[in-house]
C-alpha positions as a Markdown table, in Angstrom:
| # | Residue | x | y | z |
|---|---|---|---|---|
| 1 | Unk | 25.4 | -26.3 | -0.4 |
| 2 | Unk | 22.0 | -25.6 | 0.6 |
| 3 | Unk | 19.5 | -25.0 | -2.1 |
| 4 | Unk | 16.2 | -23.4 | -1.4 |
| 5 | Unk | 13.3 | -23.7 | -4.2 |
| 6 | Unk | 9.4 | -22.6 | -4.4 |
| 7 | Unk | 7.0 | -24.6 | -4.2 |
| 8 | Unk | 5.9 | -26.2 | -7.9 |
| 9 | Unk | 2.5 | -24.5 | -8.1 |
| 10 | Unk | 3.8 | -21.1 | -6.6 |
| 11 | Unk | 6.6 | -20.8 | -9.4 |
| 12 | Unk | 5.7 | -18.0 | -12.0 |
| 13 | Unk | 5.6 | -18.8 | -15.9 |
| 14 | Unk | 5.9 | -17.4 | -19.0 |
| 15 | Unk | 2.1 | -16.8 | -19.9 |
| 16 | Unk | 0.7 | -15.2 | -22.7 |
| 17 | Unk | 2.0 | -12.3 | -25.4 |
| 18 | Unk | -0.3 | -9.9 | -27.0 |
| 19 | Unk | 1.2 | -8.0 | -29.6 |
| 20 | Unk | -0.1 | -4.3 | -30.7 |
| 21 | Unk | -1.2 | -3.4 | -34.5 |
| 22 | Unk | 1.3 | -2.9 | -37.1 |
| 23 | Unk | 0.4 | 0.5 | -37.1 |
| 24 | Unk | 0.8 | 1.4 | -33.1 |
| 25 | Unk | 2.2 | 5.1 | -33.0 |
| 26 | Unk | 3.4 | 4.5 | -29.6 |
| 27 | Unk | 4.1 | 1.0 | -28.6 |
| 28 | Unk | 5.1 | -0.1 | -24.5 |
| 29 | Unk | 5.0 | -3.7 | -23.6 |
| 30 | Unk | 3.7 | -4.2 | -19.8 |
| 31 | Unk | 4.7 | -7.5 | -18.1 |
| 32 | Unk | 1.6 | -8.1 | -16.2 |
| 33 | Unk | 1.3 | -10.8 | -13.2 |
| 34 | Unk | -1.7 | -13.2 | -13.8 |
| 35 | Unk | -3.5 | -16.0 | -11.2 |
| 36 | Unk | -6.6 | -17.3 | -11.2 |
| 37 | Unk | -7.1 | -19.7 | -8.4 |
| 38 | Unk | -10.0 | -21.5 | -10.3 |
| 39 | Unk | -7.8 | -22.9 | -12.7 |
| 40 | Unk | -5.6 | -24.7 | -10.7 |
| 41 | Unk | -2.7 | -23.3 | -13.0 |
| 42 | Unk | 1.0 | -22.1 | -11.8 |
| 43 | Unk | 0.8 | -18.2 | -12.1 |
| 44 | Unk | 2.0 | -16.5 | -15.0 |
| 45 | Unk | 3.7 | -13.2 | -16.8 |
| 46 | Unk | 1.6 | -12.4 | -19.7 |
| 47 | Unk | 2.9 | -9.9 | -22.0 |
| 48 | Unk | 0.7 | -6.7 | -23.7 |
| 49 | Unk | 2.4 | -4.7 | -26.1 |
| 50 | Unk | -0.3 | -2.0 | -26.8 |
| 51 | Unk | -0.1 | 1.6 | -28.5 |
| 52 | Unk | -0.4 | 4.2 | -25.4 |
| 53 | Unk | -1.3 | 7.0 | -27.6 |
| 54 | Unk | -4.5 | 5.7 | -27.4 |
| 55 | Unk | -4.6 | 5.6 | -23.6 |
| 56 | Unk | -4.0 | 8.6 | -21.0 |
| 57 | Unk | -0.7 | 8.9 | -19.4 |
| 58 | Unk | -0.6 | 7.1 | -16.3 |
| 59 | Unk | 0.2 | 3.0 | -15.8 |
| 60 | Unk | -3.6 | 2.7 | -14.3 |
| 61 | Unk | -4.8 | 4.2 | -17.9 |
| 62 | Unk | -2.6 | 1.2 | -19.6 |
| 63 | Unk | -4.1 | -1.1 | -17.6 |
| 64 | Unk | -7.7 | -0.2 | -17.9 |
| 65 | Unk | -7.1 | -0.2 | -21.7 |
| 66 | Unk | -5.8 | -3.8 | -21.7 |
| 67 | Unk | -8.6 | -5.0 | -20.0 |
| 68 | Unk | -11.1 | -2.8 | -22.0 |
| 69 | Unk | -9.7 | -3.7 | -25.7 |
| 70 | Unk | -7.6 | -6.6 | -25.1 |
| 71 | Unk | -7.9 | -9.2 | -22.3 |
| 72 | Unk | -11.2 | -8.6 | -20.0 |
| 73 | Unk | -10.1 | -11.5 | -17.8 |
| 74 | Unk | -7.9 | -9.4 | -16.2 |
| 75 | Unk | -8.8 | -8.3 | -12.6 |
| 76 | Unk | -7.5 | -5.2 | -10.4 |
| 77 | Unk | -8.6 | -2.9 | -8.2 |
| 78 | Unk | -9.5 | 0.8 | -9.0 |
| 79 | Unk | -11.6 | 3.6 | -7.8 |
| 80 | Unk | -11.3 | 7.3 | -7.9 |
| 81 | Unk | -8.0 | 7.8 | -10.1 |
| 82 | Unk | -6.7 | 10.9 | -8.0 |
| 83 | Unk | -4.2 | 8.7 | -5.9 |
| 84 | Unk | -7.0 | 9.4 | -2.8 |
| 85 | Unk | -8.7 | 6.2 | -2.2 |
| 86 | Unk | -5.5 | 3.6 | -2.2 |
| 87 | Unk | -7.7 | 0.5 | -4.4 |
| 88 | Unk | -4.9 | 0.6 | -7.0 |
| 89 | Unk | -2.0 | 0.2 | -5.0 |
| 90 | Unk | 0.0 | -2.1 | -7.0 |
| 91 | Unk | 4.2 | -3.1 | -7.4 |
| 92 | Unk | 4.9 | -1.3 | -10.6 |
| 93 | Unk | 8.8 | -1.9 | -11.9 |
| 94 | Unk | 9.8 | -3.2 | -8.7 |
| 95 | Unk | 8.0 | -0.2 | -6.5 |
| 96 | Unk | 5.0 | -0.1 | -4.0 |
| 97 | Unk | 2.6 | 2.8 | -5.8 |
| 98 | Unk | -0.5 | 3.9 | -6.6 |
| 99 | Unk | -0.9 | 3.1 | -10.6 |
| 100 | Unk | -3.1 | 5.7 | -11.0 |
| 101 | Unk | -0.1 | 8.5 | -9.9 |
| 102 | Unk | 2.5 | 6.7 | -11.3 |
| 103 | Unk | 3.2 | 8.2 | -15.0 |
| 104 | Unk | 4.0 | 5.6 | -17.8 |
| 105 | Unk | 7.1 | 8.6 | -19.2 |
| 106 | Unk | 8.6 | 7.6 | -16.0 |
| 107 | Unk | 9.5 | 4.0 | -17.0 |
| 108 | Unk | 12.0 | 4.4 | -19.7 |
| 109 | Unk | 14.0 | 1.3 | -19.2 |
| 110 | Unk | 12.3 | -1.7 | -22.0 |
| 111 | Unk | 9.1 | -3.6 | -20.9 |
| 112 | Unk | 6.8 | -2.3 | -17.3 |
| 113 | Unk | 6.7 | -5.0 | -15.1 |
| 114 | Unk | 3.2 | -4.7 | -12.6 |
| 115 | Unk | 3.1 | -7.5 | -9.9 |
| 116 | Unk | 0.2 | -7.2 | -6.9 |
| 117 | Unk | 1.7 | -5.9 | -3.9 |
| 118 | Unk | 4.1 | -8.1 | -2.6 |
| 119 | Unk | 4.0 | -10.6 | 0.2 |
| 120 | Unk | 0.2 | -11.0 | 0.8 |
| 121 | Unk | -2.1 | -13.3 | 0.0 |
| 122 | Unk | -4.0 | -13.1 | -4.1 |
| 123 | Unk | -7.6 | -13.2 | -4.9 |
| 124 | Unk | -6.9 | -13.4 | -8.4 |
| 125 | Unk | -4.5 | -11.6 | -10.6 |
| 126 | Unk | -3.2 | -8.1 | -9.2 |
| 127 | Unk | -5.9 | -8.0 | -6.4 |
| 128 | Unk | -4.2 | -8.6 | -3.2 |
| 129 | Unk | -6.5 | -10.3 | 0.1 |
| 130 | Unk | -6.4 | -7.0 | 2.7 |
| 131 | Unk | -8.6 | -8.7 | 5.4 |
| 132 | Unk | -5.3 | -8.7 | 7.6 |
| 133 | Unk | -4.1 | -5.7 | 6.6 |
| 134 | Unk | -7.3 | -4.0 | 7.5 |
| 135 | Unk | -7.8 | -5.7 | 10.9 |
| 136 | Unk | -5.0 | -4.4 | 12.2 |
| 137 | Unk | -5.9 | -0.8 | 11.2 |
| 138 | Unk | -9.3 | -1.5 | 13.0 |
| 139 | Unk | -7.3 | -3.0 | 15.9 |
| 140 | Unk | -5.9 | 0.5 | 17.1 |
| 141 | Unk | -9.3 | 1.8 | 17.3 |
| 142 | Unk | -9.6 | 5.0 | 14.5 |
| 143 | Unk | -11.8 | 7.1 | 16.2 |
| 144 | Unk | -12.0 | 9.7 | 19.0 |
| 145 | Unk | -11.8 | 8.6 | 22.2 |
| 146 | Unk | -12.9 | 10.8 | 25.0 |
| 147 | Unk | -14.3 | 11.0 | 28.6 |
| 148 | Unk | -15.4 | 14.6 | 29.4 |
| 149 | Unk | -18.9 | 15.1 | 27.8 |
| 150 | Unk | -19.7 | 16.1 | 24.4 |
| 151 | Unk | -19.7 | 19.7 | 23.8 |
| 152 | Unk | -22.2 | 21.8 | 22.0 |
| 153 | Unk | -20.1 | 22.3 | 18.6 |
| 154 | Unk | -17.4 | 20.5 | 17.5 |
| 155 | Unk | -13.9 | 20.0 | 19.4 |
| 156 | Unk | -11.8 | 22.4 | 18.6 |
| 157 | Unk | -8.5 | 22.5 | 17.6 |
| 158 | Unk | -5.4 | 25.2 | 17.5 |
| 159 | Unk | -3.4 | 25.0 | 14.2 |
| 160 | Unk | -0.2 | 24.3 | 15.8 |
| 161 | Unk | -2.1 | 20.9 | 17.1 |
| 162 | Unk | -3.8 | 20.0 | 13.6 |
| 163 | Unk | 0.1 | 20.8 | 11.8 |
| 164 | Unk | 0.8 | 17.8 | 14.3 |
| 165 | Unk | -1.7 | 15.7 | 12.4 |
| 166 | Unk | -1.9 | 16.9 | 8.6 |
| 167 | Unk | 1.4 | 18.4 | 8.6 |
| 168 | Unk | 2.5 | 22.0 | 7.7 |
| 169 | Unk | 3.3 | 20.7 | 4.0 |
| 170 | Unk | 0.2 | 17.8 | 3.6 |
| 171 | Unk | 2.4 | 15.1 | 4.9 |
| 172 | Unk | 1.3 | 14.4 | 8.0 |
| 173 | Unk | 0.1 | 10.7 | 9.4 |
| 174 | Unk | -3.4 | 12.1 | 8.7 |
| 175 | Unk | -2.9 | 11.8 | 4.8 |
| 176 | Unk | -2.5 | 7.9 | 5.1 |
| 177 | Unk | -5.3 | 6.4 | 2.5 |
| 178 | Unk | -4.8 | 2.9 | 3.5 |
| 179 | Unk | -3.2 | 1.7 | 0.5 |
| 180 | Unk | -1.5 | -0.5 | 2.3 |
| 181 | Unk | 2.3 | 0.3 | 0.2 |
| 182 | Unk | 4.2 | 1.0 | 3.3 |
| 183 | Unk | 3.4 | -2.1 | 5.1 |
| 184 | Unk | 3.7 | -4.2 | 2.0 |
| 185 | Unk | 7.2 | -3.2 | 1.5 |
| 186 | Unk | 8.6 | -4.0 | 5.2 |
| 187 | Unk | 10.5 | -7.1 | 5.8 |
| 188 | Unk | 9.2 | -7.2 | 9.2 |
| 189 | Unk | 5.7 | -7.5 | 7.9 |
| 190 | Unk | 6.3 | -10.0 | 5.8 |
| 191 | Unk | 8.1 | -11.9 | 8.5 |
| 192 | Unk | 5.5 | -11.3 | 11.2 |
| 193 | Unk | 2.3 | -10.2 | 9.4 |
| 194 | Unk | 0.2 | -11.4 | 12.0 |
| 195 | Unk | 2.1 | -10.0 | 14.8 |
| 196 | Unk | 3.3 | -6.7 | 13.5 |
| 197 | Unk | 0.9 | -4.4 | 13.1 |
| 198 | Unk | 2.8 | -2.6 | 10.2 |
| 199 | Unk | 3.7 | 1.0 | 9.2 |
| 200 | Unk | 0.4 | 1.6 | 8.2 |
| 201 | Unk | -1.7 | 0.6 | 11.2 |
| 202 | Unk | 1.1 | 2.3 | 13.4 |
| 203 | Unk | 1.3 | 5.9 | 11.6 |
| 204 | Unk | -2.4 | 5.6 | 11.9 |
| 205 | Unk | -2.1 | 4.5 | 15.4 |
| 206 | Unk | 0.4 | 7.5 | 15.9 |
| 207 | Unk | -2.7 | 10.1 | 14.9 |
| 208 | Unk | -5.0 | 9.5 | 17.3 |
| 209 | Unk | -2.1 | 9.5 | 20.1 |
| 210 | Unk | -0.9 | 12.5 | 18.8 |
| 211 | Unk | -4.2 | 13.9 | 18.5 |
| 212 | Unk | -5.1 | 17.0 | 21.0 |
| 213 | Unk | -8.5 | 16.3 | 21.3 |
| 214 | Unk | -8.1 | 12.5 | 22.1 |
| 215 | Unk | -8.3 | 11.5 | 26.0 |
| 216 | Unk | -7.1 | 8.0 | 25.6 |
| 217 | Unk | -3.4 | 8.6 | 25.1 |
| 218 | Unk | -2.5 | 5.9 | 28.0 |
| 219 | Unk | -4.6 | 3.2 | 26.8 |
| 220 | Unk | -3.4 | 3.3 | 23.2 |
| 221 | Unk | 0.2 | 2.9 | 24.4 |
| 222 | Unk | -1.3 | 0.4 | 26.8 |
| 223 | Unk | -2.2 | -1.3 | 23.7 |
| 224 | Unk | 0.7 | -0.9 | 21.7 |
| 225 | Unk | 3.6 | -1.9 | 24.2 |
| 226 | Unk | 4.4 | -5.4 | 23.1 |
| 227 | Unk | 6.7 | -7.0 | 21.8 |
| 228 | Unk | 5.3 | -7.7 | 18.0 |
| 229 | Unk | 2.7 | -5.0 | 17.2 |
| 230 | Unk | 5.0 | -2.2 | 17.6 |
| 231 | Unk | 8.7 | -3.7 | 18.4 |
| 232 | Unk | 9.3 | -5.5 | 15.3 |
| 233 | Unk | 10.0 | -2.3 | 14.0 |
| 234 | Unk | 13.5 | -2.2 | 13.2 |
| 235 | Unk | 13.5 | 1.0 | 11.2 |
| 236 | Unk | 14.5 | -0.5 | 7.9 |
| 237 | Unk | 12.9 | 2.7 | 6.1 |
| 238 | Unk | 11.2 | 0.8 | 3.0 |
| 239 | Unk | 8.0 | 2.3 | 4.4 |
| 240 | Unk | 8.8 | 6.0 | 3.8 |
| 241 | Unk | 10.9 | 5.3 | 0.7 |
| 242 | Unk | 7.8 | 4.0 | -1.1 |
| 243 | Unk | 4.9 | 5.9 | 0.0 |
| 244 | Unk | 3.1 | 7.1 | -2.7 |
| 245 | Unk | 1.8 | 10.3 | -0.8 |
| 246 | Unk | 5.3 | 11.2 | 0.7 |
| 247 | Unk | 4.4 | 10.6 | 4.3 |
| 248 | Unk | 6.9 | 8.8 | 7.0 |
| 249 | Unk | 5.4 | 6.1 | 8.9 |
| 250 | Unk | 9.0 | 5.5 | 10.4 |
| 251 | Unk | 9.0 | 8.8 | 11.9 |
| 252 | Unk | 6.0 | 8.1 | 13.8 |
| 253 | Unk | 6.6 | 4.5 | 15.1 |
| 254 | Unk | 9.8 | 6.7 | 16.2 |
| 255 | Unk | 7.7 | 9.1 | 18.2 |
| 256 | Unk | 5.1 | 6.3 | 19.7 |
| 257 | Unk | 8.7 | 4.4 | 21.3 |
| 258 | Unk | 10.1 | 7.6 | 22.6 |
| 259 | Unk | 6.4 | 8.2 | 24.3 |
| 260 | Unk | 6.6 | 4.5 | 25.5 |
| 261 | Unk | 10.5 | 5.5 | 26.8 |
| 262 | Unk | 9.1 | 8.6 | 28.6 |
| 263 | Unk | 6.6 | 6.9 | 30.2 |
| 264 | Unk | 8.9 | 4.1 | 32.1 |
């Protein structure tokens, strides 16, 4: 029988345990991934039982608290809080999320486990290398595109072609926040991820094509007809399922093929 193991510095160890005070109201232990490539060491699980009645109620707030009163060493990414700007994307009991939307009362079940997203490259503990990620969202060019010459206001736009972009409930391709979730939970990412351009680059991709006031339909299908940055695409669905902001990047790598099909 074949039998398939990790490399020996890639193989994640039992780290550290931090235990809370003996008189912790509320106590939650979160199984936090750790790396630091300085160090040389194998990566490791450390364990923080803390007291969350003295934190606010989302996993971002538990993790702000350990690094604030327990271990400062620890590094993630974080910005506004409001699940808007994406930094915090992390895997949190086996999920893409934001940590800063994703409530701690939701985990009931024992100990919170919060890896970095999964599949990409680590800077150092749950901060994830993007350089990839976000050369392929600059690769389908995020901007207007137009030929006829500028007018004296800005373009306009009818509702019925702006429900096309922010959708009727919110949810609409122009919500993404680049958190990079979608694309980090796609099995054709992870096999191609220089190839594919991913859910994320694509629903953005699928704005600007479906955009009213863009004049450069034809050349961004131009660009997208090939056989890896869109085609690897095999509809799999783990990109809607984990989107923190309830959008559905399949649905628009859908509509960019049947555009491609029309077009033949």
């Amino acid at each position: 029988m074949v039998q398939f193991t990790l490399p020996k510095n890639s193989k994640v160890k039992k780290g550290k345990v931090f235990r809370a005070s003996g008189g912790a109201e509320k106590k939650k232990t979160f199984c936090v991934y750790r790396w630091d490539p300085e160090d040389g060491n194998n990566p490791r699980m450390d364990e923080y039982e803390i007291d969350i009645s003295k934190c606010g109620p989302m996993v971002l707030d538990a993790i702000m608290y350990i690094k604030d009163a327990i271990d400062p060493t620890l590094a993630f990414r974080r910005s506004c809080r409001e699940g808007i700007c994406g930094s915090c994307a992390m895997n949190i009991d086996g999920t893409n999320t934001l940590a800063c939307t994703k409530p701690i009362e939701d985990i009931r079940n024992g100990s919170i486990k919060v890896m970095p997203l999964p599949h990409m490259p680590i800077v150092k503990d749950l901060v994830p290398d993007l350089n990839t990620f976000y050369a392929q969202y600059g690769s389908i060019e995020p901007w207007l595109k137009t030929e006829t010459p500028d007018p004296t206001r800005e373009r306009l736009q009818d509702p019925e072609s702006a429900d096309l972009l922010n959708g009727p409930d919110g949810h609409g391709p122009a919500a993404c926040i680049l958190c990079a979730c979608c694309s980090t939970a796609c099995p054709s990412y992870w096999w191609n991820p220089e190839r594919f351009l991913g859910p994320s680059a694509l629903i953005n991709a699928w704005r600007w094509i479906a955009d009213s006031r863009d004049e450069a339909t034809g050349e961004r299908l131009d660009q997208l007809e090939d056989p890896f940055k869109l085609y690897r695409c095999h509809t799999i669905m783990n990109c809607t399922s984990t989107c923190p902001k309830e959008l559905n990047p399949a649905k628009a790598i859908a509509e960019i093929k049947k555009l491609l099909m029309v077009r033949r």
